[in-house]
C-alpha positions as CSV (number, residue, x, y, z in Angstrom):
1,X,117.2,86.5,106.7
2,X,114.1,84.2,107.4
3,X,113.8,81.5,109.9
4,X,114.1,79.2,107.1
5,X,112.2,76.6,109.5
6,X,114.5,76.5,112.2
7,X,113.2,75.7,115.5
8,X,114.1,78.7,117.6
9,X,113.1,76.5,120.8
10,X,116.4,74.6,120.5
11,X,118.7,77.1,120.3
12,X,120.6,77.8,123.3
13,X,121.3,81.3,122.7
14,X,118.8,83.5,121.5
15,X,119.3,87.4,120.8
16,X,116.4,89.6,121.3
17,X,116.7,93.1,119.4
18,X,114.9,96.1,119.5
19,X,115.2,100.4,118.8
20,X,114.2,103.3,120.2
21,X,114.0,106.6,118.2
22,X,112.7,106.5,115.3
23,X,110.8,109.2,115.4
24,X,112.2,111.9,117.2
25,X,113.6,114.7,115.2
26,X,117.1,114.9,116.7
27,X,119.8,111.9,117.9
28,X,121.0,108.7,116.9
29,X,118.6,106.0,116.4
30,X,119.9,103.3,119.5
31,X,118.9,99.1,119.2
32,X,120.3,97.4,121.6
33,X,120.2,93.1,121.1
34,X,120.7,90.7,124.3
35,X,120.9,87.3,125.0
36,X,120.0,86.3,128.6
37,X,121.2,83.4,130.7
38,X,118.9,81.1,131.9
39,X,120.5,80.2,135.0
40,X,120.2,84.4,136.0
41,X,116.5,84.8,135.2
42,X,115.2,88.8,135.4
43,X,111.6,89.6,137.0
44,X,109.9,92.4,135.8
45,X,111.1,92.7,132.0
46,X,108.4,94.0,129.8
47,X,108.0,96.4,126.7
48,X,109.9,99.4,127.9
49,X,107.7,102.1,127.3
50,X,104.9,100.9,129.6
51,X,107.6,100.5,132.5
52,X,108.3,103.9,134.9
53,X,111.4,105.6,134.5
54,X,112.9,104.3,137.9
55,X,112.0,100.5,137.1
56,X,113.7,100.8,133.3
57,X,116.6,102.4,135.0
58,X,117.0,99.4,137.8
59,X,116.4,96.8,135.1
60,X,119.1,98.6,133.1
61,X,121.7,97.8,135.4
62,X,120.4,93.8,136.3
63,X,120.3,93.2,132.3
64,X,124.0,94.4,132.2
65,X,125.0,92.4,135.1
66,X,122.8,89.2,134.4
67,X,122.7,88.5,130.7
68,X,125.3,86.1,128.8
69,X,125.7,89.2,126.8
70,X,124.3,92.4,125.3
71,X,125.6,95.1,123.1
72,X,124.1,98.7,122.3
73,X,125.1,100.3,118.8
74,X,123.3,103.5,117.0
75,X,123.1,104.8,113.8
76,X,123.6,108.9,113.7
77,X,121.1,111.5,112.5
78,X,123.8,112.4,109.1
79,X,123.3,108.6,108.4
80,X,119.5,108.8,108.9
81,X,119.6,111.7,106.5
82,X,121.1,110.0,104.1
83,X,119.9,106.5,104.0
84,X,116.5,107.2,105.6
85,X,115.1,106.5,109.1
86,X,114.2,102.9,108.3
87,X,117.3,101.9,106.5
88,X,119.2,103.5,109.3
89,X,117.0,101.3,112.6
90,X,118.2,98.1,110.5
91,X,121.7,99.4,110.4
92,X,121.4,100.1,114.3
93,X,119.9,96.5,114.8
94,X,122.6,95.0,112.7
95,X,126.0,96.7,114.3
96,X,124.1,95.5,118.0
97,X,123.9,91.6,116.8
98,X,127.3,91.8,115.0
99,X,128.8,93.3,118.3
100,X,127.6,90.7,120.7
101,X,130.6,88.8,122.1
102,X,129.2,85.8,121.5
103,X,127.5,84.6,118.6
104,X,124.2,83.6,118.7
105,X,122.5,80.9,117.3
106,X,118.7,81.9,116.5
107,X,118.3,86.0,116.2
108,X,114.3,87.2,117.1
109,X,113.9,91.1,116.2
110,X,110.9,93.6,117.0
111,X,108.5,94.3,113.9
112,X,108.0,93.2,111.1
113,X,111.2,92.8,109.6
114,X,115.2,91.9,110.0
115,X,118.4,93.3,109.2
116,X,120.9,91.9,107.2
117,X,122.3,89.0,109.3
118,X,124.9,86.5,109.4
119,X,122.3,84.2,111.5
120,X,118.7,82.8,111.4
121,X,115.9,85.7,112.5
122,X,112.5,86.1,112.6
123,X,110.7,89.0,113.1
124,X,108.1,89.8,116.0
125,X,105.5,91.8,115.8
126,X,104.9,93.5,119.5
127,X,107.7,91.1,120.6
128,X,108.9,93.8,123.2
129,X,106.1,92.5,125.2
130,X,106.1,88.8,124.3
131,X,109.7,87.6,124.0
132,X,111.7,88.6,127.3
133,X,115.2,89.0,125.1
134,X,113.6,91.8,122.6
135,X,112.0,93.3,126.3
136,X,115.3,93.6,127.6
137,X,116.8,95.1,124.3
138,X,114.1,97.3,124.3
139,X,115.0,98.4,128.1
140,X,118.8,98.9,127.2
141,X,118.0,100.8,123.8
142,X,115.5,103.4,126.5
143,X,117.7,104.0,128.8
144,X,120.4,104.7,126.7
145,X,119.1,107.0,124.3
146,X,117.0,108.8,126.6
147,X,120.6,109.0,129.0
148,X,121.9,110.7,125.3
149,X,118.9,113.2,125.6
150,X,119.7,114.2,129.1
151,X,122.9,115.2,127.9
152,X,122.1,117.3,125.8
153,X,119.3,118.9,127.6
154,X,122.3,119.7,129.8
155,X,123.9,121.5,126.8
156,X,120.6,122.9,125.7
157,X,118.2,123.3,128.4
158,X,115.8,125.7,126.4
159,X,114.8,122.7,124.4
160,X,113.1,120.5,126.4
161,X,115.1,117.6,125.7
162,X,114.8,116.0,129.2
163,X,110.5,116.1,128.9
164,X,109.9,115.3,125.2
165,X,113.5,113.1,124.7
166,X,113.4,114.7,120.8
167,X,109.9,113.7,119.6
168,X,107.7,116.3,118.1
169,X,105.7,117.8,120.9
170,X,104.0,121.0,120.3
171,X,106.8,122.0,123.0
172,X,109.7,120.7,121.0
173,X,108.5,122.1,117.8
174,X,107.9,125.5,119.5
175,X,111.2,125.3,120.7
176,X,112.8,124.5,117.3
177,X,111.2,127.5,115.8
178,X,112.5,129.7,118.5
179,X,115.8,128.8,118.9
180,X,116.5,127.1,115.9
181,X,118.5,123.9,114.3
182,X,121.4,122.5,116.1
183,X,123.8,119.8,115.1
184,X,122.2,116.4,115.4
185,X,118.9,117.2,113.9
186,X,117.4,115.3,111.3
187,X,117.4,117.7,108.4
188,X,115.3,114.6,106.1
189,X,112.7,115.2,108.7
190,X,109.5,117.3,107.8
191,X,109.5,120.0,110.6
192,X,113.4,120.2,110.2
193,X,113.5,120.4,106.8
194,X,110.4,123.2,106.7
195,X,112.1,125.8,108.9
196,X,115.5,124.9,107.1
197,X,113.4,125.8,103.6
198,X,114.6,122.2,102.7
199,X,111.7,121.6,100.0
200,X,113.1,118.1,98.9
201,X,113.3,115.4,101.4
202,X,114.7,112.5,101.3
């Protein structure tokens, strides 16, 4: 949905949304949306990826603890495959909204466009670092899919998950070639698809 002119300054509880992992080549896509209370402000929320490791990880916990509410949903690498990566980080977005305990009232999204939702939204372009409700989506939706990366690295330490967190590194890739595909990669994806002699993608 649009904005359809409503005046996102009124509303009382706005839900900021954002994803991580869209382009790594193995895992879940992860959004995460959040509405914060006013009366617990947060210092120091910001666009996760320019914040360290330990500050996303102690912001992590204060968003949990201070926000009215938040909620953290994914969409898995067979459902990326089949309905692509996009249609799959709208899917994410949309289970995170629709599982916020309480409802809100104005819905503001990273990027340029929305899911399917059941309340006014607007999209933001760069709004990880404007609008503090995407940053702290953007900070739960980190740290939680990078936690899903550790464990796995823990499973498969070979792979590198815990330095390249699935993206295509030159590491990553040369690790793929070595040891090969394991459940959760995205066969739709170029340098999965090549090794698997996948010639159409989808």
């Amino acid at each position: 949905m649009q904005s359809l002119g409503f005046d996102f300054s009124v509303a009382k509880r706005v839900a900021g949304v954002d994803e991580v992992g869209r382009g790594p080549l193995i895992g879940n896509v992860v959004a995460a949306a959040v509405i914060l209370d006013p009366k617990k402000p947060i210092n120091g929320l910001a666009d996760s990826k320019k914040l360290t490791e330990k500050k996303r990880e102690a912001l992590y916990i204060e968003i949990k603890e201070k926000a009215l509410c938040w909620a953290i949903a994914s969409a898995s690498p067979d459902e990326i495959d089949r309905i692509n990566i996009l249609h799959a980080t709208m899917l994410a977005m949309q289970r995170a909204v629709l599982a916020l305990d309480i409802p809100p009232e104005y819905v503001m999204v990273d990027g340029n466009r929305c899911p399917e939702l059941p309340y006014p939204a607007e999209a933001v372009v760069k709004g990880d670092s404007k609008i503090p409700e995407i940053s702290a989506a953007s900070i739960l939706a980190k740290v939680e899919r990078d936690r899903e990366m550790l464990e796995l690295h823990e499973v498969h330490p070979e792979y590198g998950f815990d330095r390249h967190k699935g993206y295509p590194t030159p590491a990553h890739l040369a690790a793929l070639k070595k040891y090969g595909v394991l459940t959760g990669y995205r066969r739709s994806f170029r340098p999965v698809a090549t090794l698997l002699g996948i010639s159409k993608l989808s």
